[in-house]
C-alpha positions in Angstrom: 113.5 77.5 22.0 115.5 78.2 25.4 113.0 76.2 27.2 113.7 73.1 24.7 117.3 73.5 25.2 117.3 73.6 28.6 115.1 70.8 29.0 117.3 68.8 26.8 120.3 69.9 28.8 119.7 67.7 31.3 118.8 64.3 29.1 122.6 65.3 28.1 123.8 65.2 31.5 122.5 61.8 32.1 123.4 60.3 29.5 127.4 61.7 29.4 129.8 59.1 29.9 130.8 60.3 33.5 127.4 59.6 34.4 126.5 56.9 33.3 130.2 55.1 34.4 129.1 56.2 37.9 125.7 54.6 37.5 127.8 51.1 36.3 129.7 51.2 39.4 126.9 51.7 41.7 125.2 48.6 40.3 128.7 46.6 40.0 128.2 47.7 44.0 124.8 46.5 44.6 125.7 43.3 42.7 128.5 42.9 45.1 126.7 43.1 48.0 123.7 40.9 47.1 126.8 38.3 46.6 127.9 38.6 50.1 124.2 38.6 51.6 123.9 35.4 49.4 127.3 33.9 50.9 125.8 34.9 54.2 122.3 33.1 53.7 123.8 29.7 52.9 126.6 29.8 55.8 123.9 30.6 58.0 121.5 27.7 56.8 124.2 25.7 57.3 124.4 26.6 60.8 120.9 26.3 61.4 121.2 22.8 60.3 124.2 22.5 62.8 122.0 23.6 65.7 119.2 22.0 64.8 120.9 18.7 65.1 122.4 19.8 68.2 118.7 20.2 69.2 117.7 16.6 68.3 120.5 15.2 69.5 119.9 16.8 72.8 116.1 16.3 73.1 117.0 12.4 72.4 119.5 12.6 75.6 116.4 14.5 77.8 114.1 11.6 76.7 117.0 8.8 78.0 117.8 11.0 81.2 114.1 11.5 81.7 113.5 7.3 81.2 116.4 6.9 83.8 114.7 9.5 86.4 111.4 7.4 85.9 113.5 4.2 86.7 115.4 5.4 89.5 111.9 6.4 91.4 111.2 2.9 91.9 112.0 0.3 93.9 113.5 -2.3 91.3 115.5 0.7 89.8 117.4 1.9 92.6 118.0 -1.6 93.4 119.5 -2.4 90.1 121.3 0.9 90.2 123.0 0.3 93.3 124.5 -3.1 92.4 125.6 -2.3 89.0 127.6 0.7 90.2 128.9 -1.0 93.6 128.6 -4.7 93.0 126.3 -5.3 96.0 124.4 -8.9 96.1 121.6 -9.9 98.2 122.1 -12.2 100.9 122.5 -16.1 99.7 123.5 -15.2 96.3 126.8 -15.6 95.2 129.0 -13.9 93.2 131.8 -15.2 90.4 134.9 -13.1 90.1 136.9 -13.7 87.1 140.8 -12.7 87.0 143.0 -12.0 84.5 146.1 -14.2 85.1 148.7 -11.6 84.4 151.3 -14.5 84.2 150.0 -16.6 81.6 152.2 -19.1 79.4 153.9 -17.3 76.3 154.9 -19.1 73.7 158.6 -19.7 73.0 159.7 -17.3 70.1 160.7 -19.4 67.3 164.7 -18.8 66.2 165.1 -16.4 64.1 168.7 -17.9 62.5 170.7 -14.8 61.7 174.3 -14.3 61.4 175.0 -16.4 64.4 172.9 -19.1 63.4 174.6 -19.1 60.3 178.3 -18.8 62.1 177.0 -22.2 64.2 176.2 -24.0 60.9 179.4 -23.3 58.9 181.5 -24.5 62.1 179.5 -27.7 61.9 179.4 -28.4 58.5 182.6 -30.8 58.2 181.9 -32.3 61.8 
């Protein structure tokens, strides 16, 4: 009969209230922290997104720098180079230069009337 008690001593112990509210908060715990691992997850997706966009966007400037290389290793492409970026010309070609006229004509700025214009027009009203 001891051997029953005892054994049934400790189904008591587990199931006391102390127990079990210890058990409740070491899930609450766990819950708590798969939250935050969850949180985590989708803030780092969203960065992987970030960098690999980053990536694209940078593989698409390799490609253009890459096309640019492969021009400038030619003839025609360091030719075309050199007179965007200097403004060179080959001899008996000409070249147009266009100005902008820094004094061109303004229009005169209509009158505005106001309290002067309206002084001028009461002074002249009898005349």
């Amino acid at each position: 009969m001891r051997n029953f008690r005892k054994k049934r001593g400790w189904k008591n112990i587990a199931r006391s209230k102390p127990v079990l509210a210890l058990l409740a908060v070491l899930v609450l715990f766990f819950a708590w922290q798969v939250l935050g691992f969850m949180r985590k997850m989708q803030i780092t997706i969203e960065n992987r997104k970030i960098a690999e966009d980053k990536v694209a966007e940078l593989e698409k400037e390799k490609e253009k720098l890459s096309a640019d290389i492969a021009k400038l290793k030619t003839g025609e492409g360091v030719e075309a180079s050199i007179r965007d970026k200097f403004g060179l010309v080959k001899e008996g070609e000409g070249v147009i230069v266009v100005l902008d006229d820094k004094t061109a004509p303004t229009a005169p700025k209509p009158n505005s009337g106001g309290f002067f214009s309206f002084l001028f027009f009461w002074r002249n009203w009898g005349k």
